[in-house]
Backbone as CSV, one residue per row, in Angstrom:
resi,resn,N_x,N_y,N_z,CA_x,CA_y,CA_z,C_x,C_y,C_z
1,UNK,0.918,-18.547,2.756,-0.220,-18.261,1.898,-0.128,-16.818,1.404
2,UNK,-0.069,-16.871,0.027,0.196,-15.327,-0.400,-1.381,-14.586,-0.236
3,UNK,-0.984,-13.316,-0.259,-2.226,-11.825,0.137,-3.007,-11.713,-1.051
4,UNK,-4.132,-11.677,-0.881,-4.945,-11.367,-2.251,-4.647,-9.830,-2.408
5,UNK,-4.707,-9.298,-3.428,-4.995,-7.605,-4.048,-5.733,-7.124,-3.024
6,UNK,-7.132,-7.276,-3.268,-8.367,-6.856,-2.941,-7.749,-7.064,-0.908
7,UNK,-7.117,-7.429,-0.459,-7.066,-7.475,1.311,-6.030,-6.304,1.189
8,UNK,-4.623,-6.139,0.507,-4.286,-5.350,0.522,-4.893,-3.793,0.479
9,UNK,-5.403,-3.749,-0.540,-6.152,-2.556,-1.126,-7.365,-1.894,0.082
10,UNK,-7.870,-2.936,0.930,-8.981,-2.979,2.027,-8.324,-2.551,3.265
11,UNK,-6.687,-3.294,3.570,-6.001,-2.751,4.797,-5.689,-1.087,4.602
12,UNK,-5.203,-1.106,3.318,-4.958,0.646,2.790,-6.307,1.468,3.556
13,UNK,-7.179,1.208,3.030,-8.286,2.092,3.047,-8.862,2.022,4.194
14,UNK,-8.511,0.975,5.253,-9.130,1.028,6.256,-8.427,1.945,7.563
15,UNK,-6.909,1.964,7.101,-6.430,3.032,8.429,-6.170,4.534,7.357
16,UNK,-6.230,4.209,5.676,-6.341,5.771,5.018,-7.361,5.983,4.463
17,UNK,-8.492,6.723,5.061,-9.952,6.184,4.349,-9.823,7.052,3.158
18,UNK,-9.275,8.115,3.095,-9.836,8.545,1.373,-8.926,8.230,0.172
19,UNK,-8.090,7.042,0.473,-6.914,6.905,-0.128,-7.594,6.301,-0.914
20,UNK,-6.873,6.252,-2.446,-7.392,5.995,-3.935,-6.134,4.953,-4.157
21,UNK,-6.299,3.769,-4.022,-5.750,2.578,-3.968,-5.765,1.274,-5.522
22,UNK,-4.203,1.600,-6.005,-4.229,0.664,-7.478,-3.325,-0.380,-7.196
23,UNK,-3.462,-1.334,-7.167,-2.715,-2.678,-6.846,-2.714,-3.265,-8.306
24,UNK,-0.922,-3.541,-8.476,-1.144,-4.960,-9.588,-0.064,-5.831,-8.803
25,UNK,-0.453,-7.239,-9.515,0.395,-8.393,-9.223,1.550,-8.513,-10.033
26,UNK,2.060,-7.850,-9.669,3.641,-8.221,-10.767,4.286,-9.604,-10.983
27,UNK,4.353,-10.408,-10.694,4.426,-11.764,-11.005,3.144,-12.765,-11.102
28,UNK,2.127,-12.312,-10.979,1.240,-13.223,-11.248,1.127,-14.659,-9.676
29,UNK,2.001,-13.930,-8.349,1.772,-15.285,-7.721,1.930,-15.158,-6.066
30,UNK,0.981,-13.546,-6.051,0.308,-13.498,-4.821,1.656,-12.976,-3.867
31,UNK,2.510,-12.849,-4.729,3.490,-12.537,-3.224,4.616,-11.153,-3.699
32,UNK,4.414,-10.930,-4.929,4.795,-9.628,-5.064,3.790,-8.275,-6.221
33,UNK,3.533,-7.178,-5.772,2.729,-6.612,-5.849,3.494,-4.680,-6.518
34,UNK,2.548,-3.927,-6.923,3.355,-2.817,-7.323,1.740,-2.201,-6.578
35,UNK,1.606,-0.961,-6.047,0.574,-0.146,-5.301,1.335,1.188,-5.816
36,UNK,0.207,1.929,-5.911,-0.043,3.333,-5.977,-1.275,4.218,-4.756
37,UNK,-0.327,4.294,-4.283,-1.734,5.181,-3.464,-1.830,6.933,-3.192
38,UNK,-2.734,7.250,-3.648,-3.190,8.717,-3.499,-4.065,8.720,-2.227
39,UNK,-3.093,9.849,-1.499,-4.084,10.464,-0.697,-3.886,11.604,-0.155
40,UNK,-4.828,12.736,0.155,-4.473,14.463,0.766,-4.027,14.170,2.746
41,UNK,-3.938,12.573,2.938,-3.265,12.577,4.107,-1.460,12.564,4.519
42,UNK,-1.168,12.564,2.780,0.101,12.435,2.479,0.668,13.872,2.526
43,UNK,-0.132,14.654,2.245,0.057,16.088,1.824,1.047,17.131,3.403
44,UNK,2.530,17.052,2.504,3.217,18.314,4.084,4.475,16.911,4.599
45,UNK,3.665,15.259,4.109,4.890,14.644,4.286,5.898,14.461,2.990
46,UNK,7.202,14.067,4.230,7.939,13.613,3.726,7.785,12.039,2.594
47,UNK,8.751,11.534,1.894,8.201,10.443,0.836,8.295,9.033,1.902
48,UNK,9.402,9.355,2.534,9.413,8.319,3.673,7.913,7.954,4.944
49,UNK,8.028,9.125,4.912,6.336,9.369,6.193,5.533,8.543,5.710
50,UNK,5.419,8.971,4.308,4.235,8.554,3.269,4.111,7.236,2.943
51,UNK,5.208,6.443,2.864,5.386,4.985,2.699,5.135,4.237,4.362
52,UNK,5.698,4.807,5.376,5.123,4.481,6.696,3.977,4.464,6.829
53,UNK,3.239,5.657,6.497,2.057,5.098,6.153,1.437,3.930,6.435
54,UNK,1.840,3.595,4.398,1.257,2.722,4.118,1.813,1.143,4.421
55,UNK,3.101,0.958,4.767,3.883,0.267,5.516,2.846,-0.087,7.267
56,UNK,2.938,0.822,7.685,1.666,0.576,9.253,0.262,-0.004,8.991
57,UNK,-0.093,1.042,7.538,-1.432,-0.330,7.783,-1.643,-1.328,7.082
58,UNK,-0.595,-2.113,6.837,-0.385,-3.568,6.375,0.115,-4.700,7.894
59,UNK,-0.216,-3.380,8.715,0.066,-4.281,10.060,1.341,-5.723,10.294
60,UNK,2.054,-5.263,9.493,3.171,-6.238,9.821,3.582,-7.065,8.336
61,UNK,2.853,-7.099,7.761,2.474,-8.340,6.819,4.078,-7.827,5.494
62,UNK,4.536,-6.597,5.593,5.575,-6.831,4.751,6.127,-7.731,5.147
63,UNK,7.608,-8.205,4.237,8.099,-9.249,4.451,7.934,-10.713,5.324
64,UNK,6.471,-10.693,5.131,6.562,-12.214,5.271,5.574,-12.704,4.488
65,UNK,3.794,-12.446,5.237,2.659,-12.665,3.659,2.781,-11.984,2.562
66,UNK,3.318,-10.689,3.043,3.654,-9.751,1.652,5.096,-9.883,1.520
67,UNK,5.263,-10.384,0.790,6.975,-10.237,0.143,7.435,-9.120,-0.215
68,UNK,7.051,-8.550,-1.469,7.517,-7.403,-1.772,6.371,-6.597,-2.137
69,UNK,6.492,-5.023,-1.910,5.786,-4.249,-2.826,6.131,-3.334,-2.788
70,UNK,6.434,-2.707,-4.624,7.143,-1.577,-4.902,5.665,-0.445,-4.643
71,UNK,5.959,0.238,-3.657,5.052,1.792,-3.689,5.484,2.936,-4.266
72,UNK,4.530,3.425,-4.676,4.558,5.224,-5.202,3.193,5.465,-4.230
73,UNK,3.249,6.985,-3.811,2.571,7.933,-2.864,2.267,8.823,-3.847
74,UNK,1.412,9.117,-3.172,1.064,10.353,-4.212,0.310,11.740,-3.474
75,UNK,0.536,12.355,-3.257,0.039,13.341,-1.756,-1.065,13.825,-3.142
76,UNK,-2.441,13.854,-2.694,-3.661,14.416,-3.500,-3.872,15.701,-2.975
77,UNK,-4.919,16.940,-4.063,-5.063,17.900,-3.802,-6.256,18.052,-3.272
């Protein structure tokens, strides 16, 4: 069963609370996704850190409910 947007976007914000979270569906079919996330918790990391991140609070769900998703980080001021 593919991930809605809106659960993604909710796991983000729930272990990065001030993170500014843009999700699109790049295929139109729930299982691959493009995210942008801003946040000043990014700020001092590395680009890798920063995707761990957001990689940890999807709690597992890459590669399997989530198939793919291309991220950009964005360390905020």
């Amino acid at each position: 069963m593919p991930m809605e947007a809106r659960d993604i976007e909710k796991m983000i914000k729930e272990a990065i609370p001030d993170a500014t979270v843009e999700i699109r569906d790049l295929a139109g079919d729930g299982d691959h996704y493009a995210a942008t996330v801003t946040s000043a918790e990014f700020k001092g990391k590395s680009r890798v850190q920063q995707h761990q991140m957001v990689y940890q609070a999807l709690q597992g769900r890459m590669g399997g409910v989530l198939h793919a998703l291309a991220l950009t980080t964005i360390p905020a001021d």
